[in-house]
N, C-alpha and C positions, 0 to 999 in steps of 0.2 A: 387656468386661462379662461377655461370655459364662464366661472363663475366671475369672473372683472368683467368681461364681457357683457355677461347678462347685468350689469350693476351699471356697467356704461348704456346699456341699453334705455337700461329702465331712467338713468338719468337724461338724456336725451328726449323720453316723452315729457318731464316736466316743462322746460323751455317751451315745448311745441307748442304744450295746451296755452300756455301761458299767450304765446304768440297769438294763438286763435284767438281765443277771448277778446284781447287787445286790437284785432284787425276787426270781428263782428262789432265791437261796440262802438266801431267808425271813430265819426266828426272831423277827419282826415281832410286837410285841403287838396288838391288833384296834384299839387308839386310834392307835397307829403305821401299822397300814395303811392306815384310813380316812382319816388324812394323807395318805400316798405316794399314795392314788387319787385325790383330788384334783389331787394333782402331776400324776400319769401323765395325768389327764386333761386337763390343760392341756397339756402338753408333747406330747400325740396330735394336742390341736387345732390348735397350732403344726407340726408337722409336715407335717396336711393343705395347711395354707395353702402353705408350702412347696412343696409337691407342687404345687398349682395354678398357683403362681408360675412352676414351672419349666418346665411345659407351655406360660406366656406367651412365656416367654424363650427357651424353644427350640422351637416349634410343629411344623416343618417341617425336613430339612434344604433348607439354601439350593442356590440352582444357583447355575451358574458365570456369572458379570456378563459378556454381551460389547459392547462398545463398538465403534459403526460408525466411531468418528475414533479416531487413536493419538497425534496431535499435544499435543504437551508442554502448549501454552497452553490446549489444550481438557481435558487431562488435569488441569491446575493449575482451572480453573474447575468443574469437575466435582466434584475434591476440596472445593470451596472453598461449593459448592453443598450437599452432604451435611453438611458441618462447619455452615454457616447453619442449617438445617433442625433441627440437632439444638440449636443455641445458640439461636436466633430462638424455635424453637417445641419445643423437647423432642422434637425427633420422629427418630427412628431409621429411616431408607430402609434395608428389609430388602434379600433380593435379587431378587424379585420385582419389587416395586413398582421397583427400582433399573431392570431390563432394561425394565419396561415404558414408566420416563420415557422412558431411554434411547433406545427405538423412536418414542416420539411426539418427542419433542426432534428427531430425526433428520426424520423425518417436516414438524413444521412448520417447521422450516429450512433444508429440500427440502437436506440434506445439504451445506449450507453452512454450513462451523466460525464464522465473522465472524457467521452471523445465530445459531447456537446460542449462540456466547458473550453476544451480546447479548440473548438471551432470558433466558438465567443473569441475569446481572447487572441488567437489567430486574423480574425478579421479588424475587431480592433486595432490590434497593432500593426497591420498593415492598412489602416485607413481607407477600409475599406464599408461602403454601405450594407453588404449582404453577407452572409455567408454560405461558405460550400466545404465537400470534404476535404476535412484535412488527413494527408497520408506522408509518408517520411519524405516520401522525393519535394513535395509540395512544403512541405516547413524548411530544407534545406533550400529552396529557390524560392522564392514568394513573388508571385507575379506582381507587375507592375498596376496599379489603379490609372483605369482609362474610364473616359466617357462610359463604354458598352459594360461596365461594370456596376453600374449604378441603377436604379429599381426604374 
């Protein structure tokens, strides 16, 4: 996304210059300008929005993701968790928030791959944004997804 972005970006300055040029080199009669200002003023407000856009889409740069398991099955469930997130609920795990599941994941499945992946899978299938410990009472009832559930 990041990279269409930057390509829509860089396309949007050719038009501008283009515009510039075209408004410096005049010979405009005052009913013809008072058109292009109107233009120019929409196509500045277009721009801004732009501008703030890209502030959302690149905020920060990211750090580097490290993951306490290397294991392939845990590696495939991880991918499989980020791609849910972003299907299920439109949501993008930057790299932050990516390290910080990562450490609580690690944390509530005191560093066992078999309970991480079933916390994966556990919250996916209840459609849910986050995950937390799964334990026997909590797989036979699954609680309900409400607002205060979500990040």
């Amino acid at each position: 996304m990041k990279q269409k972005w930057d390509e829509y970006c860089a396309q949007i300055r050719v038009p501008d210059e283009q515009l510039e040029t075209f408004i410096d080199a005049g010979g405009l009669s005052s009913l013809q300008g008072k058109k292009l200002k109107k233009f120019t003023d929409e196509w500045n407000r277009m721009k801004k929005l732009a501008e703030a856009l890209d502030k959302f889409i690149t905020p920060v740069d990211p750090i580097k993701v490290e993951s306490w398991c290397d294991q392939d099955d845990f590696r495939y469930m991880w991918r499989m968790w980020k791609d849910y997130l972003m299907e299920q609920h439109g949501f993008l795990i930057r790299s932050r928030m990516e390290q910080a599941s990562l450490d609580f994941l690690q944390e509530i499945s005191e560093g066992n791959v078999d309970k991480a992946i079933s916390c994966i899978r556990f919250a996916m299938k209840g459609g849910y944004r986050s995950f937390f410990k799964v334990d026997e009472k909590t797989k036979s009832q699954p609680e309900k997804v409400t607002n205060e559930d979500t990040w």
